[in-house]
N, CA, C and O atoms as a GROMACS GRO file, in nm:
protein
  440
    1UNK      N    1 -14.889  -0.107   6.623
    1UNK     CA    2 -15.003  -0.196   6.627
    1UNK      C    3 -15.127  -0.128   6.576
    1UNK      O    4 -15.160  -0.009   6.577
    2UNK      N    5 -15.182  -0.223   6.536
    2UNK     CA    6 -15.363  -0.201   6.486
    2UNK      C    7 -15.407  -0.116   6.560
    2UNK      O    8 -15.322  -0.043   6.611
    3UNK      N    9 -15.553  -0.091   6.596
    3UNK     CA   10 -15.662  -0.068   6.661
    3UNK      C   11 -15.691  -0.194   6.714
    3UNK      O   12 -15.709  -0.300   6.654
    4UNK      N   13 -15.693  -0.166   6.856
    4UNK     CA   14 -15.718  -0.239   6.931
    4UNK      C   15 -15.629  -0.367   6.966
    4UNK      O   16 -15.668  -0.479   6.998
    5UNK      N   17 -15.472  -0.308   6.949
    5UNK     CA   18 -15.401  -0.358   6.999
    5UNK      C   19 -15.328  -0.365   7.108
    5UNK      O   20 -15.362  -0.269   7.179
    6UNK      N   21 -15.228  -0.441   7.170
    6UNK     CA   22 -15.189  -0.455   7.319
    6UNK      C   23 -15.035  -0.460   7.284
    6UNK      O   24 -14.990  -0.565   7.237
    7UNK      N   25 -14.956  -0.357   7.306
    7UNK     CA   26 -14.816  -0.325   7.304
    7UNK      C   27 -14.769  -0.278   7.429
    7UNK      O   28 -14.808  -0.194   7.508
    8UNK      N   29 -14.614  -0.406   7.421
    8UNK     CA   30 -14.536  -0.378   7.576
    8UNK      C   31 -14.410  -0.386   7.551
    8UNK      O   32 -14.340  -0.472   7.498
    9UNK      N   33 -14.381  -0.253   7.612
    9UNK     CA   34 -14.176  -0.265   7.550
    9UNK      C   35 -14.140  -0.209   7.682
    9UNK      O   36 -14.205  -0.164   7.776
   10UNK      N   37 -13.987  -0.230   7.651
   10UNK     CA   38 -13.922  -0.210   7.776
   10UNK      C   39 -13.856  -0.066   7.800
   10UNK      O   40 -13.930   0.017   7.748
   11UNK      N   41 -13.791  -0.031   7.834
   11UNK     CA   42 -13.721   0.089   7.924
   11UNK      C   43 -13.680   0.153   7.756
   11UNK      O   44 -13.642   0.083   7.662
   12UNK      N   45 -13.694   0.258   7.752
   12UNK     CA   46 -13.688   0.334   7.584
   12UNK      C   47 -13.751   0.339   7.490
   12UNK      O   48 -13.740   0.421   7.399
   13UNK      N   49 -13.843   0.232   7.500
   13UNK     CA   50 -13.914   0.163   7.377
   13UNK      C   51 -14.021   0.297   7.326
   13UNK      O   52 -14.061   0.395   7.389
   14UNK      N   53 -14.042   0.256   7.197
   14UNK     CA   54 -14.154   0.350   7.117
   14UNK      C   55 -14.274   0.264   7.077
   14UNK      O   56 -14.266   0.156   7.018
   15UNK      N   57 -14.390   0.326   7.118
   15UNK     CA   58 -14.469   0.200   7.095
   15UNK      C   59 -14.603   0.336   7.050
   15UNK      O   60 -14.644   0.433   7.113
   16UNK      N   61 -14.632   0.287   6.933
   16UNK     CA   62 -14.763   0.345   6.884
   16UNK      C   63 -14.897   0.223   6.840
   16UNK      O   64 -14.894   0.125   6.766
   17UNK      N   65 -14.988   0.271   6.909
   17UNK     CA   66 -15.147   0.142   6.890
   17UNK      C   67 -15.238   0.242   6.794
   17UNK      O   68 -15.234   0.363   6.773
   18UNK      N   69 -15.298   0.164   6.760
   18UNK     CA   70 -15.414   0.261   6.690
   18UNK      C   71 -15.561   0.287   6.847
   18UNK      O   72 -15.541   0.263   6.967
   19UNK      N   73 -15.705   0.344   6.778
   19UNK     CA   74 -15.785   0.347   6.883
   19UNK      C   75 -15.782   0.233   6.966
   19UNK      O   76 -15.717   0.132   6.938
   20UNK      N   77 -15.860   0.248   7.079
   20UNK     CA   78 -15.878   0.110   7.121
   20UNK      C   79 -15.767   0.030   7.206
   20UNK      O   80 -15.795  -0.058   7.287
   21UNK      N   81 -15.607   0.086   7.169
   21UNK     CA   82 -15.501   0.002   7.238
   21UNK      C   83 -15.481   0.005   7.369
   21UNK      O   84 -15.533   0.084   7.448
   22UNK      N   85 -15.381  -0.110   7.404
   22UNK     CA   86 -15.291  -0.077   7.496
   22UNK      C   87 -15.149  -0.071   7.505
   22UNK      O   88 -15.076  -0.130   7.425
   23UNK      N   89 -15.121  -0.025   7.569
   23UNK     CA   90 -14.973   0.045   7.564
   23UNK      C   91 -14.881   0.033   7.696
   23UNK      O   92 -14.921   0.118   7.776
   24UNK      N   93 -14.821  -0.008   7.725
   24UNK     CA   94 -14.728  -0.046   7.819
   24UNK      C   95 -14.574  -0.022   7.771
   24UNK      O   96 -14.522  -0.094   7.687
   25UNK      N   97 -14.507   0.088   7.834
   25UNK     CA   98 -14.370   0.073   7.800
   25UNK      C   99 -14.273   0.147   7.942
   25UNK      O  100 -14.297   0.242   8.017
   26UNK      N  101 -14.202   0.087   7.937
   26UNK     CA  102 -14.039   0.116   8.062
   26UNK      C  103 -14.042   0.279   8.088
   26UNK      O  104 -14.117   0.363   8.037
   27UNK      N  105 -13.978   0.290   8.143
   27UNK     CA  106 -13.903   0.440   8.173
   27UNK      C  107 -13.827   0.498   8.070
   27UNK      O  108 -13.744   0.425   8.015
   28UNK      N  109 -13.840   0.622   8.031
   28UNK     CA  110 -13.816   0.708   7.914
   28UNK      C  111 -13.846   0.626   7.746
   28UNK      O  112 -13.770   0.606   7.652
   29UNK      N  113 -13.992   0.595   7.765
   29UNK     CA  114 -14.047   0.559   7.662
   29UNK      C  115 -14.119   0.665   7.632
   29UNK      O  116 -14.131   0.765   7.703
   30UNK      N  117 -14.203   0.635   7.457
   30UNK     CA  118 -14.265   0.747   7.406
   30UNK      C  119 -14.385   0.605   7.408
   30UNK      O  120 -14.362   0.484   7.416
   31UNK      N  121 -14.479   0.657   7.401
   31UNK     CA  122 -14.635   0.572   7.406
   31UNK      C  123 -14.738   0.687   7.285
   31UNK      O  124 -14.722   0.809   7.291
   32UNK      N  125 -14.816   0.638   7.208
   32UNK     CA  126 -14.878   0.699   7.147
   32UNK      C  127 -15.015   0.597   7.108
   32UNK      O  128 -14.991   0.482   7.071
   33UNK      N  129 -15.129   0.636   7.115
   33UNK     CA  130 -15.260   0.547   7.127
   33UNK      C  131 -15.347   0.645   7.105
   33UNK      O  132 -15.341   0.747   7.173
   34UNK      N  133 -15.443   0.629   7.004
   34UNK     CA  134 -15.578   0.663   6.964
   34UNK      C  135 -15.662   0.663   7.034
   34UNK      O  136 -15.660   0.641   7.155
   35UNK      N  137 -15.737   0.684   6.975
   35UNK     CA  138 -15.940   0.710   7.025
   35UNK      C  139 -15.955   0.602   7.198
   35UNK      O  140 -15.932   0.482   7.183
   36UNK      N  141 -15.971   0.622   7.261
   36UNK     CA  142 -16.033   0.579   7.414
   36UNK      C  143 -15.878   0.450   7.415
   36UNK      O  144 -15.904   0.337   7.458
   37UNK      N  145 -15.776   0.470   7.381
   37UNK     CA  146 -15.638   0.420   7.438
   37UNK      C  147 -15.600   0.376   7.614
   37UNK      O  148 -15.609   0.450   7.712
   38UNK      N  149 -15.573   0.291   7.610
   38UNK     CA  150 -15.510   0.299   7.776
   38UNK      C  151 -15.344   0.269   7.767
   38UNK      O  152 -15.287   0.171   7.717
   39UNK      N  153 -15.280   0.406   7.841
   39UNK     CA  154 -15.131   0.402   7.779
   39UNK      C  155 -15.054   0.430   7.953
   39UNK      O  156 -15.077   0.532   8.017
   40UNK      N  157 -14.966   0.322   8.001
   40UNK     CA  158 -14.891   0.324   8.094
   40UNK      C  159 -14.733   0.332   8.065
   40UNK      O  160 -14.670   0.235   8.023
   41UNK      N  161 -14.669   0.475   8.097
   41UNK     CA  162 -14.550   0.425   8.086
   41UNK      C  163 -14.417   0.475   8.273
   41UNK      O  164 -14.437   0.522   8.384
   42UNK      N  165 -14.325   0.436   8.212
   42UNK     CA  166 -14.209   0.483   8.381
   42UNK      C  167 -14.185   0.575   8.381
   42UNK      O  168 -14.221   0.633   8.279
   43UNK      N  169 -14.124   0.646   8.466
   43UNK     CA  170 -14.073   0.757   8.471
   43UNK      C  171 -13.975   0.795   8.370
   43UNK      O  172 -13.872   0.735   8.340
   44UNK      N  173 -14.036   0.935   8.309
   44UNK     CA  174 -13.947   1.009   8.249
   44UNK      C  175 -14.003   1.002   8.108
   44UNK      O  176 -13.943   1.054   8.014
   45UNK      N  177 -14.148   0.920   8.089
   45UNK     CA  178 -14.203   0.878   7.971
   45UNK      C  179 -14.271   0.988   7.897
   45UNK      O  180 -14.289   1.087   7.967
   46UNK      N  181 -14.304   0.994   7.800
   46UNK     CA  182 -14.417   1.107   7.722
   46UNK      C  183 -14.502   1.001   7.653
   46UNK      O  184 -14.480   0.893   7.598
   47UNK      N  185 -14.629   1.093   7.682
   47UNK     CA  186 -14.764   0.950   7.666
   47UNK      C  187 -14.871   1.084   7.611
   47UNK      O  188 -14.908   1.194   7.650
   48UNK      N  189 -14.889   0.996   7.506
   48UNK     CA  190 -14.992   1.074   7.412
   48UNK      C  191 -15.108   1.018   7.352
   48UNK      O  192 -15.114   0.952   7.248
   49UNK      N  193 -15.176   1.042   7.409
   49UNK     CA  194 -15.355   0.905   7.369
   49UNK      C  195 -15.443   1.052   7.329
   49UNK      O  196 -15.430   1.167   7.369
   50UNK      N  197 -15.563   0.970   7.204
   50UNK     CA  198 -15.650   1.041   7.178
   50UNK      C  199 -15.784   1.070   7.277
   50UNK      O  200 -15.779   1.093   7.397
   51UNK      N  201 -15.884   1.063   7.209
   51UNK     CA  202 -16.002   1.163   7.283
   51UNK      C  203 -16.054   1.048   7.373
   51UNK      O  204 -16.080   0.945   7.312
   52UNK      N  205 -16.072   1.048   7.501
   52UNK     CA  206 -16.139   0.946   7.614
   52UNK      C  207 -16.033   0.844   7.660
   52UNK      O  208 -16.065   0.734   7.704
   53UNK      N  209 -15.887   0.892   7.644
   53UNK     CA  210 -15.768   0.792   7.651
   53UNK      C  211 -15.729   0.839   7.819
   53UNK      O  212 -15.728   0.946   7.881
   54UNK      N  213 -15.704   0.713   7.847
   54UNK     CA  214 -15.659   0.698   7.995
   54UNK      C  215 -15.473   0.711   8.003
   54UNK      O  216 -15.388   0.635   7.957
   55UNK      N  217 -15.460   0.814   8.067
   55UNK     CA  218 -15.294   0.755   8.094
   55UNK      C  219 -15.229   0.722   8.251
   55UNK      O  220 -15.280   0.712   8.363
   56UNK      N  221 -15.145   0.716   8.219
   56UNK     CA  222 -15.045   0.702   8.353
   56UNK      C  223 -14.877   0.663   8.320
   56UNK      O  224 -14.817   0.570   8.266
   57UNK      N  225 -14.834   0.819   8.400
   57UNK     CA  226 -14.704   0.815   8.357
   57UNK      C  227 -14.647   0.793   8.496
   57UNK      O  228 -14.711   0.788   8.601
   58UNK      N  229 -14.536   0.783   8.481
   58UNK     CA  230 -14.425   0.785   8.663
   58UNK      C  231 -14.363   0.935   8.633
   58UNK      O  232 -14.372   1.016   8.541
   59UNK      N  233 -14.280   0.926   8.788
   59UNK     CA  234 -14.200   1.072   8.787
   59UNK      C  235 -14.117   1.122   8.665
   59UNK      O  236 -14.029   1.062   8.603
   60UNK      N  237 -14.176   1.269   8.644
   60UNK     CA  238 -14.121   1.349   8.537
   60UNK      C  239 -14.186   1.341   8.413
   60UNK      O  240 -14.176   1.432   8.330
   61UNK      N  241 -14.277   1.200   8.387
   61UNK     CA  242 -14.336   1.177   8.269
   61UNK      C  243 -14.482   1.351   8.210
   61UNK      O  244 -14.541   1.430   8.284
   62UNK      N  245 -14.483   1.342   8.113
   62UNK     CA  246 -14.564   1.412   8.020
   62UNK      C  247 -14.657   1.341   7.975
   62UNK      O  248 -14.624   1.234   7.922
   63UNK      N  249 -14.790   1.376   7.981
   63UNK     CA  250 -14.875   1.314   7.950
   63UNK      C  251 -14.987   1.482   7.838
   63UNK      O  252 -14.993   1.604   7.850
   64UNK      N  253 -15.055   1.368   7.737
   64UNK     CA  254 -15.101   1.446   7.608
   64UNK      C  255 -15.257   1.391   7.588
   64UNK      O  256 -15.284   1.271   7.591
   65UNK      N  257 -15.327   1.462   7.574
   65UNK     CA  258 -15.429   1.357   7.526
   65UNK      C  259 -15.518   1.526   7.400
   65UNK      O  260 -15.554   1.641   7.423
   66UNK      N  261 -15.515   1.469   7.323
   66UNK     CA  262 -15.552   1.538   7.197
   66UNK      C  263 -15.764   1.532   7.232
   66UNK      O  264 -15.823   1.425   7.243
   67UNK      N  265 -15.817   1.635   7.241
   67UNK     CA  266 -15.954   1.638   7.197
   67UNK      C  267 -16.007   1.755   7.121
   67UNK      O  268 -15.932   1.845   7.082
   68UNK      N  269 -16.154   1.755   7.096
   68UNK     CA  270 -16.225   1.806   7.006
   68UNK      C  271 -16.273   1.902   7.126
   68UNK      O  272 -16.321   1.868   7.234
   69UNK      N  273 -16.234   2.093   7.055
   69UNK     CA  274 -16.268   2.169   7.086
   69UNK      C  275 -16.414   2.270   6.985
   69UNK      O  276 -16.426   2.368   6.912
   70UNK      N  277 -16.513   2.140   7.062
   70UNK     CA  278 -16.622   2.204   6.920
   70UNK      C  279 -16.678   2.347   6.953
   70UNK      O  280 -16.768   2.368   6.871
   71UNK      N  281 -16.662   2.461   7.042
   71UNK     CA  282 -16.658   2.598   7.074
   71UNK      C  283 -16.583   2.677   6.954
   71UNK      O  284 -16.642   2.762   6.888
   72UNK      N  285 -16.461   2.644   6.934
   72UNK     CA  286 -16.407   2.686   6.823
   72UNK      C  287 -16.383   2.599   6.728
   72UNK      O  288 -16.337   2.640   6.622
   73UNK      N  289 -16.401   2.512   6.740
   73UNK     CA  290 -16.422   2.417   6.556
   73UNK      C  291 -16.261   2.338   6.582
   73UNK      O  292 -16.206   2.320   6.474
   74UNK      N  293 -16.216   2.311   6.649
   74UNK     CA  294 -16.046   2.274   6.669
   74UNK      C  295 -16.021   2.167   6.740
   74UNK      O  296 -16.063   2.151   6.854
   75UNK      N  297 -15.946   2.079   6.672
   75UNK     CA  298 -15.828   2.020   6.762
   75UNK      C  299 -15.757   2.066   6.860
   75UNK      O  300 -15.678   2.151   6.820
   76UNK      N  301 -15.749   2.043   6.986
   76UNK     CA  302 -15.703   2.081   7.067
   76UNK      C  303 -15.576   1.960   7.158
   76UNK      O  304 -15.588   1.839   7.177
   77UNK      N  305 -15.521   2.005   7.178
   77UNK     CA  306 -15.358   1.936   7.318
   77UNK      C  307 -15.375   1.951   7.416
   77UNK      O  308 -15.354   2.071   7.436
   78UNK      N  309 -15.420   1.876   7.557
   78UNK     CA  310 -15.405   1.923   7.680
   78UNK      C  311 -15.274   1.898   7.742
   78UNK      O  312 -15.247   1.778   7.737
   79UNK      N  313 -15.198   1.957   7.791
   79UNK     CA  314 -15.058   1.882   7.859
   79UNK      C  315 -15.034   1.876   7.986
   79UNK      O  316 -15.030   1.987   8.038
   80UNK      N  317 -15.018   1.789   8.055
   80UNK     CA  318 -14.983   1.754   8.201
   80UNK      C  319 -14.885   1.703   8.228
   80UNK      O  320 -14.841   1.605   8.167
   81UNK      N  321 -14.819   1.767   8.340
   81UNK     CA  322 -14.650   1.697   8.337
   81UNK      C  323 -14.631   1.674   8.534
   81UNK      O  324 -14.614   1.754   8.626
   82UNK      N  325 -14.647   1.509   8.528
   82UNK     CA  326 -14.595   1.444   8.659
   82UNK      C  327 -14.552   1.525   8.749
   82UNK      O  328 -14.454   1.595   8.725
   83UNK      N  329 -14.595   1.528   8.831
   83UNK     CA  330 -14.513   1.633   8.948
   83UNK      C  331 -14.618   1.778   8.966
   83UNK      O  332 -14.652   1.812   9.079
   84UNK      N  333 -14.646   1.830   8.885
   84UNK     CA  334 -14.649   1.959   8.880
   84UNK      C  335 -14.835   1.929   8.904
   84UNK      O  336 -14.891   1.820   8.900
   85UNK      N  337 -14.903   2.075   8.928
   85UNK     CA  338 -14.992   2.093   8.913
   85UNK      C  339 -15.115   2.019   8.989
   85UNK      O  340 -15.228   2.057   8.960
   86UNK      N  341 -15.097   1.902   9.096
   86UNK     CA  342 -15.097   1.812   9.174
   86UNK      C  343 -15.122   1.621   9.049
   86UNK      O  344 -15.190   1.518   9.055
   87UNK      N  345 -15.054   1.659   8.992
   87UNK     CA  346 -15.058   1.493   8.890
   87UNK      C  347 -14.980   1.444   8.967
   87UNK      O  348 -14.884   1.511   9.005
   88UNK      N  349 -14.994   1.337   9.002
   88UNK     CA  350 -14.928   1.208   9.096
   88UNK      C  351 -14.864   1.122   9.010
   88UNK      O  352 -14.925   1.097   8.905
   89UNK      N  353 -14.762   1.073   9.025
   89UNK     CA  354 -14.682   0.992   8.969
   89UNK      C  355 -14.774   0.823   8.986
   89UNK      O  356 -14.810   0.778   9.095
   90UNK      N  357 -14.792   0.764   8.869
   90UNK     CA  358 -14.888   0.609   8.882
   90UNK      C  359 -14.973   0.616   8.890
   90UNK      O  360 -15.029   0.524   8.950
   91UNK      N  361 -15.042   0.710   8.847
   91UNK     CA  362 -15.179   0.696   8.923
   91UNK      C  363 -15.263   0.757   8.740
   91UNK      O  364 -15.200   0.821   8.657
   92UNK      N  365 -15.371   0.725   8.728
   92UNK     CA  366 -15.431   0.723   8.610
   92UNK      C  367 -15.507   0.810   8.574
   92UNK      O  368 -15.606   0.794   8.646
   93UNK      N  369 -15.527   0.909   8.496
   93UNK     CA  370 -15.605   1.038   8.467
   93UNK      C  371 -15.650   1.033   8.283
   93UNK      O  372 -15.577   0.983   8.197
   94UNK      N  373 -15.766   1.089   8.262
   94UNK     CA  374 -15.826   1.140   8.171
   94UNK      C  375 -15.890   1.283   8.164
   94UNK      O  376 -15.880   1.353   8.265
   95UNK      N  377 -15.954   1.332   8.053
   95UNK     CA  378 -15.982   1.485   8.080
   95UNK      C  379 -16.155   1.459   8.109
   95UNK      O  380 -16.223   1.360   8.084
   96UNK      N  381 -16.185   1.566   8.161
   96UNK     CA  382 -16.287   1.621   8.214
   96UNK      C  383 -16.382   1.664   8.074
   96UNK      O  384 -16.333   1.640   7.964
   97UNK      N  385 -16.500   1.718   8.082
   97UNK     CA  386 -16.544   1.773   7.982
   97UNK      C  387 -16.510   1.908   7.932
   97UNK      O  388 -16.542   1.959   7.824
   98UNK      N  389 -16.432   1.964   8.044
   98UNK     CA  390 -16.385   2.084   8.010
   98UNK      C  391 -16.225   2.114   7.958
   98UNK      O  392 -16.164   2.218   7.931
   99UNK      N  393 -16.184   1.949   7.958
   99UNK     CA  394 -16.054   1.941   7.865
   99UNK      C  395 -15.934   1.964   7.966
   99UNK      O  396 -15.828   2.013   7.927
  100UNK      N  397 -15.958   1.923   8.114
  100UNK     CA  398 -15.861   1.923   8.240
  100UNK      C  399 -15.843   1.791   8.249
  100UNK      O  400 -15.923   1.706   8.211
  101UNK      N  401 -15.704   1.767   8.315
  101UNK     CA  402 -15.714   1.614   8.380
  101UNK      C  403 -15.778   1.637   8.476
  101UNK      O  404 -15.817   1.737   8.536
  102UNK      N  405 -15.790   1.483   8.488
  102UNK     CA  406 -15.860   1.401   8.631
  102UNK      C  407 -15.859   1.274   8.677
  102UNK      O  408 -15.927   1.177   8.646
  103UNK      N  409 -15.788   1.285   8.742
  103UNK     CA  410 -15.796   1.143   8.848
  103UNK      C  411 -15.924   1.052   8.800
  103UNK      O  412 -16.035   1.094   8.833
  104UNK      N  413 -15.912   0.917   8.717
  104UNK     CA  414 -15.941   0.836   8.723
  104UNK      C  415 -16.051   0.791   8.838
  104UNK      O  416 -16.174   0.788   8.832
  105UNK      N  417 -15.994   0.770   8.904
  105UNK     CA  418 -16.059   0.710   9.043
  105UNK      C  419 -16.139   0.806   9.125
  105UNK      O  420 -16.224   0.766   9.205
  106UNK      N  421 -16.105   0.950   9.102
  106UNK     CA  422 -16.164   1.031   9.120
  106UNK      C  423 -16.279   1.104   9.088
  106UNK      O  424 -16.351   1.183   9.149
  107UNK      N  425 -16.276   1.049   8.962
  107UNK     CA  426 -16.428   1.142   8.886
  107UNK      C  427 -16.506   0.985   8.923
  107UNK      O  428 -16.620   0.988   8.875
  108UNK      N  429 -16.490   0.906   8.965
  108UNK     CA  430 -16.574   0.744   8.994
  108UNK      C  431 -16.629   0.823   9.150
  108UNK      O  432 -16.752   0.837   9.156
  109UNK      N  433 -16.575   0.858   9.232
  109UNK     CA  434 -16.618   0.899   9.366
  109UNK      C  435 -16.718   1.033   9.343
  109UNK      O  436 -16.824   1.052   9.403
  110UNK      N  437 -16.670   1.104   9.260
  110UNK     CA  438 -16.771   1.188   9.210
  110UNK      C  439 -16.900   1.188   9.185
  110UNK      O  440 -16.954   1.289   9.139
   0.00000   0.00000   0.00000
């Protein structure tokens, strides 16, 4: 899909949006979404949104969100993987300014 499109597949599915999308796909899907993306997928998913992109994966899922490391002039990958590190399975995170996840709902109470 475009920019600023709304894609929903089921359990496997591959679904790439441009900026702007949304993304919805099943358990052991791949999700991929641009610039400020909102990308949900099930467990076991890998979810990869650009710079200000929201995700949320289920258990085991991998989550990616690509930003601008202007300190050294670079593209940069942050990676977070469900389970580990305290990432909660369903629950929705973006990076920080220092290029960490964070709880959604959390940097709002902040």
């Amino acid at each position: 899909g475009g920019d600023g499109s709304t894609l929903t597949g089921g359990d496997g599915s591959t679904l790439t949006g441009g900026d702007g999308s949304t993304l919805t796909g099943g358990s052991r899907s791949t999700l991929t979404g641009g610039f400020r993306s909102t990308l949900t997928g099930g467990d076991g998913s890998t979810l990869t949104g650009g710079f200000r992109s929201t995700l949320t994966g289920g258990f085991r899922s991998t989550l990616r969100i690509q930003y601008w490391d202007g300190k050294n002039e670079r593209c940069r990958t942050a990676i977070a993987y469900v389970g580990e590190d305290g990432i909660e399975p369903n629950k929705p995170y973006n990076l920080s300014a220092t290029g960490k996840f964070v709880r959604v709902d959390e940097k709002v109470k902040a």
